[in-house]
C-alpha positions in Angstrom: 0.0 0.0 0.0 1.6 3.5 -1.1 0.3 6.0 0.8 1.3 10.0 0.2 1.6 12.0 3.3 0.2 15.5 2.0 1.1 18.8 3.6 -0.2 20.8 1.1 2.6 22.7 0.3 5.0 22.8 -2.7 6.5 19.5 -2.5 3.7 17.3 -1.7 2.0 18.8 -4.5 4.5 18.3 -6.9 5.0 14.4 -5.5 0.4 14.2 -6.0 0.6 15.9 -9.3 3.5 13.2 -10.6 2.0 10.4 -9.1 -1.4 11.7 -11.1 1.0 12.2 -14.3 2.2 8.8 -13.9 6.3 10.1 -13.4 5.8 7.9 -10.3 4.1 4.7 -9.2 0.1 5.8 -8.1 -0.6 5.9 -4.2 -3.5 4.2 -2.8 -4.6 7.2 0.3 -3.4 10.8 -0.1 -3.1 11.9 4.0 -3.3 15.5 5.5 -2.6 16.1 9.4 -4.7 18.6 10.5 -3.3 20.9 13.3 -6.6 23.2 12.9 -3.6 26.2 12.7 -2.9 26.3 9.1 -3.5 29.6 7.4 -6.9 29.9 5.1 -5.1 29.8 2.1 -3.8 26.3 2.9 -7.1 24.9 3.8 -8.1 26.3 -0.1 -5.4 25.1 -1.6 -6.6 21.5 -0.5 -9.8 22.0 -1.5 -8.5 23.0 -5.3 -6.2 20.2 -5.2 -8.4 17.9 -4.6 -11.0 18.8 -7.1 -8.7 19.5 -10.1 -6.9 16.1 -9.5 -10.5 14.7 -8.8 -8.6 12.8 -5.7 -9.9 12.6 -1.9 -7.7 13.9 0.4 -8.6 12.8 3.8 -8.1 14.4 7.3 -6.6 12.9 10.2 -5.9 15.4 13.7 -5.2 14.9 17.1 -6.7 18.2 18.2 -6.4 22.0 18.0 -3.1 23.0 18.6 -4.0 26.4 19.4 -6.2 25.2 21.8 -4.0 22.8 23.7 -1.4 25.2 23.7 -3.8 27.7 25.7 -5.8 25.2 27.6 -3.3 24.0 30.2 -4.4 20.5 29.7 -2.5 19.5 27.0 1.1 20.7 26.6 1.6 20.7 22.6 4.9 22.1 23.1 5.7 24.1 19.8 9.0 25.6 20.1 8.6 28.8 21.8 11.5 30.9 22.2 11.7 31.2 26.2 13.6 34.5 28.2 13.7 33.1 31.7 13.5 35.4 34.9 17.0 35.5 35.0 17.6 36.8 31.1 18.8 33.7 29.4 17.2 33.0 26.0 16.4 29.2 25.0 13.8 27.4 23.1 11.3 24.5 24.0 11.9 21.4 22.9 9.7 20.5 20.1 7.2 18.2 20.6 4.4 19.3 17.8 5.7 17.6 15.2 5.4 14.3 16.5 2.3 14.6 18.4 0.1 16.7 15.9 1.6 14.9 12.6 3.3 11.8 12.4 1.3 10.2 15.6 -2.2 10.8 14.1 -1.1 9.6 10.0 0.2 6.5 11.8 -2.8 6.0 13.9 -5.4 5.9 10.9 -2.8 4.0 8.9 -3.0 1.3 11.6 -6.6 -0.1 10.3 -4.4 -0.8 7.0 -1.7 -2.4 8.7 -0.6 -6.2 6.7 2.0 -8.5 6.8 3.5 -5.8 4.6 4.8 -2.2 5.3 2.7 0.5 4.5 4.9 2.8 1.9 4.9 6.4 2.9 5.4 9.3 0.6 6.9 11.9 1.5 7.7 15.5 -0.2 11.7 15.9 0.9 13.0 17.3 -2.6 16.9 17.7 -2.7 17.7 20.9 -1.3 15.9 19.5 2.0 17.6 16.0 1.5 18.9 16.6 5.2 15.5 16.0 6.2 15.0 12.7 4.9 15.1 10.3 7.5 13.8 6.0 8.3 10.5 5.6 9.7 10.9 4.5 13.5 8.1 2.3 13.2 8.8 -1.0 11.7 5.3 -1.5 9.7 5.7 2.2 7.8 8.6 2.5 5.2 9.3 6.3 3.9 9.7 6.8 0.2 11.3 10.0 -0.3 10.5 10.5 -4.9 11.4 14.0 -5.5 15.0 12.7 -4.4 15.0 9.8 -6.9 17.1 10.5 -10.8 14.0 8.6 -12.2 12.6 12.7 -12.4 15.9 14.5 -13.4 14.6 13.8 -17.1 11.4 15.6 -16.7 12.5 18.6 -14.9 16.2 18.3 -14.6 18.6 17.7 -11.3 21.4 15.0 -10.9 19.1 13.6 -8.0 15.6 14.6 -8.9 13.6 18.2 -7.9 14.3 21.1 -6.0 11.9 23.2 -4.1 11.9 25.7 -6.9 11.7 22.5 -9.8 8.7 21.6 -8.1 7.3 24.8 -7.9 7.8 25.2 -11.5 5.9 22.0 -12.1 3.1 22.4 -10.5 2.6 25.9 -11.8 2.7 24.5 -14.9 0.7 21.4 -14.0 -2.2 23.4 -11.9 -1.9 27.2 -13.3 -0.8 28.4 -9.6 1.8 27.9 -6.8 0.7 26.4 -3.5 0.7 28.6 -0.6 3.6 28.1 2.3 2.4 25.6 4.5 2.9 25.6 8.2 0.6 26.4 11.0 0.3 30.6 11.0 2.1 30.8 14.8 5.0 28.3 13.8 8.2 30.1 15.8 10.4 28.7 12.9 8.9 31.8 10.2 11.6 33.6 8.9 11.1 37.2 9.0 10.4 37.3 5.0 7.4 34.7 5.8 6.0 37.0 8.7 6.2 39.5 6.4 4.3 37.4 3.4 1.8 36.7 6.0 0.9 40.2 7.6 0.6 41.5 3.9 -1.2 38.3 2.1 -3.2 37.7 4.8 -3.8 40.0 7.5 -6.3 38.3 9.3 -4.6 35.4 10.0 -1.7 37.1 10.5 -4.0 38.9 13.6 -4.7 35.5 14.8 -0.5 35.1 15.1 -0.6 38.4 17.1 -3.2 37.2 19.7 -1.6 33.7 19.8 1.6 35.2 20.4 0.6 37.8 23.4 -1.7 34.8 24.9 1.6 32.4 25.4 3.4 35.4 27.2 3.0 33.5 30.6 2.2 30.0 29.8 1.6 27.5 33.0 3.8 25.0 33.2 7.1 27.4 31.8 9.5 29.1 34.0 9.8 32.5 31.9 8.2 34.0 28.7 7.4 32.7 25.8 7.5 34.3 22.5 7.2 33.1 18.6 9.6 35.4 17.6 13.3 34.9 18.5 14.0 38.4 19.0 11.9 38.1 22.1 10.2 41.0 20.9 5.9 40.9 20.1 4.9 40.2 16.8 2.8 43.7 17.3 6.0 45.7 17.4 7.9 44.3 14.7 8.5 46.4 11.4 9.1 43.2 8.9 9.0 45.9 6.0 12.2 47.5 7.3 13.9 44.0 9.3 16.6 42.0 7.8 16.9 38.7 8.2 19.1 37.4 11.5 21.4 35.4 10.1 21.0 32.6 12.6 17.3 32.5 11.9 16.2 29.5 12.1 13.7 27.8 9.7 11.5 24.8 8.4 14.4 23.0 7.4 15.5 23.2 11.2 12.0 20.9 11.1 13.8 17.8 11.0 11.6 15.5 10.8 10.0 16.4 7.2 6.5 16.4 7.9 6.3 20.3 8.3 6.3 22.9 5.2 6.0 20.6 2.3 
């Protein structure tokens, strides 16, 4: 069974438009972990997806992750950037990842579980090849395609696509480029995707803002909690004029591949 493990961005696209295409073997299930934080744009981006490559997508969550974070009964430990009482800067150890998109694809992939592993697909392309790692569960086997030379003779590459061969592909596949996709708070933004997102969609950008000032004094964590690593409230930040730190961490610091493609 060859299941894709959809994130809705670029390169899980690009992996469900090949497989559609026919550049790769077909999947049997096309996955997407819902974290209930992804900006609207995402959630459209599925929908048009789905219906121009007339393929059902399905949803699988473990909860909101907004409201875990806020609730105090469920720690969903995103990595906050943390200024303790006594001035030292750190960051949480991330915990999201795991808990809000690997554990519930392998929990509905369970009821398909055989004597064989499950094949998961998954959108790594070769500039992220860092990110590419073996399932730790025995029954699941990752497939990483956009890495394969099987697609360097359709789009080029001594391995197979980069982020930006894949965005040409499905631009010229679909007509448009997906959206970035990661959940609107996520602390590893740079500040030229906090910037995309206050001016594309302010809104949701808000929602960042409230987030952001609500996880100030979270129970449970000795100090302040911030998404930006400046320490500083996304309300007082000038992305227009703000150049990028250049220890600014992001997605690829994700290591674990399920976040941002």
């Amino acid at each position: 069974m060859r299941v894709l493990s959809f994130g809705a961005g670029v390169q899980s696209t690009a992996l469900l438009v090949a497989a559609k295409k026919g550049l790769i073997a077909p999947v049997d299930l096309v996955v997407f972990a819902d974290t209930h934080a992804e900006p609207a744009s995402v959630y459209e981006w599925i929908s048009f997806v789905s219906s121009e490559l007339k393929t059902e997508i399905k949803f699988v969550t473990s909860g909101d992750i907004v409201s875990d974070s806020l609730s105090g009964n469920r720690f969903a430990s995103p990595p906050f950037f943390i200024r303790n009482q006594s001035g030292k800067v750190g960051m949480l150890r991330r915990q999201c990842t795991s808990d809000y998109k690997i554990q519930p694809i392998h929990k509905f992939l369970r009821e398909y579980k055989t004597r064989e592993p499950i094949v998961l697909l998954m959108g790594i392309s070769t500039d992220e090849i860092q990110r590419a790692k073996e399932s730790r569960v025995k029954w699941i086997r990752h497939e990483f395609p956009l890495l394969w030379s099987e697609l360097q003779s359709h789009c080029g590459g001594l391995l197979g696509w980069n982020r930006q061969q894949c965005v040409e592909f499905v631009e010229k596949s679909l007509g448009r480029s997906p959206p970035k996709s990661a959940c609107y708070f996520c602390p590893y933004h740079t500040d030229k995707e906090w910037m995309n997102l206050k001016q594309n969609e302010p809104q949701t950008f808000e929602r960042a803002v409230d987030f952001d000032l609500a996880i100030r004094k979270m129970t449970g964590i000795n100090g302040d909690a911030f998404l930006h690593r400046s320490l500083t409230p996304l309300s007082e930040i000038n992305f227009d004029k703000r150049t990028t730190e250049p220890n600014q961490l992001s997605l690829l610091d994700e290591c674990d591949g399920m976040c941002g493609v």
